[in-house]
N, C-alpha and C positions, 0 to 999 in steps of 0.2 A: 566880281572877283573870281580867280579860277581857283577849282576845288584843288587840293596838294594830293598828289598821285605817289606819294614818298615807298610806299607799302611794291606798287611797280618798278622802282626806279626810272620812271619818266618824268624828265623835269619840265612843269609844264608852263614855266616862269619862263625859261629859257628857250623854249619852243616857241611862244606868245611873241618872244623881242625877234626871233628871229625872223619870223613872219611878217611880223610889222617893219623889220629895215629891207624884206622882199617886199613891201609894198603894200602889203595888205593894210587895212584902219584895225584899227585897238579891237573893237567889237569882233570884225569878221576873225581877227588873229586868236581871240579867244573863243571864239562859237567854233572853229577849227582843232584850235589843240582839249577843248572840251569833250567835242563829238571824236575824236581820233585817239583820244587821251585814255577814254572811259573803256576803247575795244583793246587800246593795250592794257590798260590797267585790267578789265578780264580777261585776257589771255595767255598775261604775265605769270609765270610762279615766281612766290615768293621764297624768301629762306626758310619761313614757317611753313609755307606748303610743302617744302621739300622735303623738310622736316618731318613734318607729318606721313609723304609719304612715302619715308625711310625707317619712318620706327612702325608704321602698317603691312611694309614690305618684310621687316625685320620678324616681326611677330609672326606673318604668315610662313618666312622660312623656316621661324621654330616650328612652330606648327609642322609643315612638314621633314623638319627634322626630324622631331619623334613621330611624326606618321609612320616615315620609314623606320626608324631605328624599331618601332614596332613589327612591320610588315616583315624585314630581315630577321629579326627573332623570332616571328613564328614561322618563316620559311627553314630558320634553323632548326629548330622543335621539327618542321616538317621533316627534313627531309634529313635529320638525325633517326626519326622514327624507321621514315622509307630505308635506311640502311641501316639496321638494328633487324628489320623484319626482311631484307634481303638477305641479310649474313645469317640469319635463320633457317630461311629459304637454304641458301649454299651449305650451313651446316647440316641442314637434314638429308640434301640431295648429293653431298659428299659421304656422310656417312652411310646412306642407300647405297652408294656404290662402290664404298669399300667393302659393306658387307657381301654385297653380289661376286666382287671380285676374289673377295676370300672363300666364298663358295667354290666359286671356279675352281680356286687353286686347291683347296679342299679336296673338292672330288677329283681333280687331276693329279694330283699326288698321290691321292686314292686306289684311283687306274694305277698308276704307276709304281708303287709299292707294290702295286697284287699283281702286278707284268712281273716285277722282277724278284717275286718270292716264286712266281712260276717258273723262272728260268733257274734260281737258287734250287729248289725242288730238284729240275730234272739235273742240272748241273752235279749235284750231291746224289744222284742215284747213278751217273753215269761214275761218282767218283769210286762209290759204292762196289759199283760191277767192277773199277779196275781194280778195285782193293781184293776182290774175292778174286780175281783172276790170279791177281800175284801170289795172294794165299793160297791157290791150288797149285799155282807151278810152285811156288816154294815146298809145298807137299812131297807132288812129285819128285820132284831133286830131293828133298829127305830120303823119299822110300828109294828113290835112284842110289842114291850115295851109300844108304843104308846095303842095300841089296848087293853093291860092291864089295862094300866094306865084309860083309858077311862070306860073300864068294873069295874073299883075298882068304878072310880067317879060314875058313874049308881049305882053300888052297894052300893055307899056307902049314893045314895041320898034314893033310896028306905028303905034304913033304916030309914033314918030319916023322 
């Protein structure tokens, strides 16, 4: 009798008659769907093979699920640190160069207040010298005016 290949789905009942109304005797039909029966029936999957390697597949992608959900969380940790210790970097090498640049502007304002306390200086002596000037011509025209004034009074006592 032939072995039931049920687990393959090859019916090997129905393969046996069909062979035997192509001609074959009962034996040879069955030594046929036996020996041909047995290479589908191992190389058939079943539902439960599929089964099996759908919940092995399955487990493997968890697995690599959280491999990765781990490998991404420490590249976050990484590379949160690498910009934590770059904005560091940029913080210290910004404030180097503000302080450089306050320097600068420090001593050039520096320069530049003492240019123009030197210009204020001569500025204020040149105003100096005209202030003395006008105060001596205003002298002059005093003792002018005066010296008029004096020569009118003479003059004007001789007249009378």
């Amino acid at each position: 009798m032939l072995p039931a290949m049920e687990d393959s789905g090859f019916d090997t009942l129905k393969a046996a008659r069909l062979l035997e109304a192509a001609g074959f005797e009962s034996h040879q039909a069955e030594a046929m769907v036996t020996v041909f029966g047995s290479q589908i029936a191992g190389n058939a999957a079943t539902k439960r093979n599929v089964y099996e390697v759908q919940t092995v597949l399955k487990g493997d992608m968890d697995a690599l699920k959280t491999e990765l959900k781990g490998d991404m969380d420490a590249l976050k940790t990484e590379l949160k640190g690498d910009m934590d210790t770059l904005q560091t970097k940029l913080d210290t090498k910004l404030a180097h160069e503000i302080g450089g640049l306050r320097a600068e502007f420090d001593a050039s304002l520096k320069q530049e207040i003492g240019i123009l306390r030197t210009e204020l200086k001569s500025e204020i002596a040149e105003v100096r010298l005209s202030v003395e000037s006008v105060r001596t011509t205003m002298y002059r025209l005093l003792l002018a005016q005066a010296a008029v004034i004096v020569s009118l009074i003479l003059g004007l006592q001789r007249l009378l």
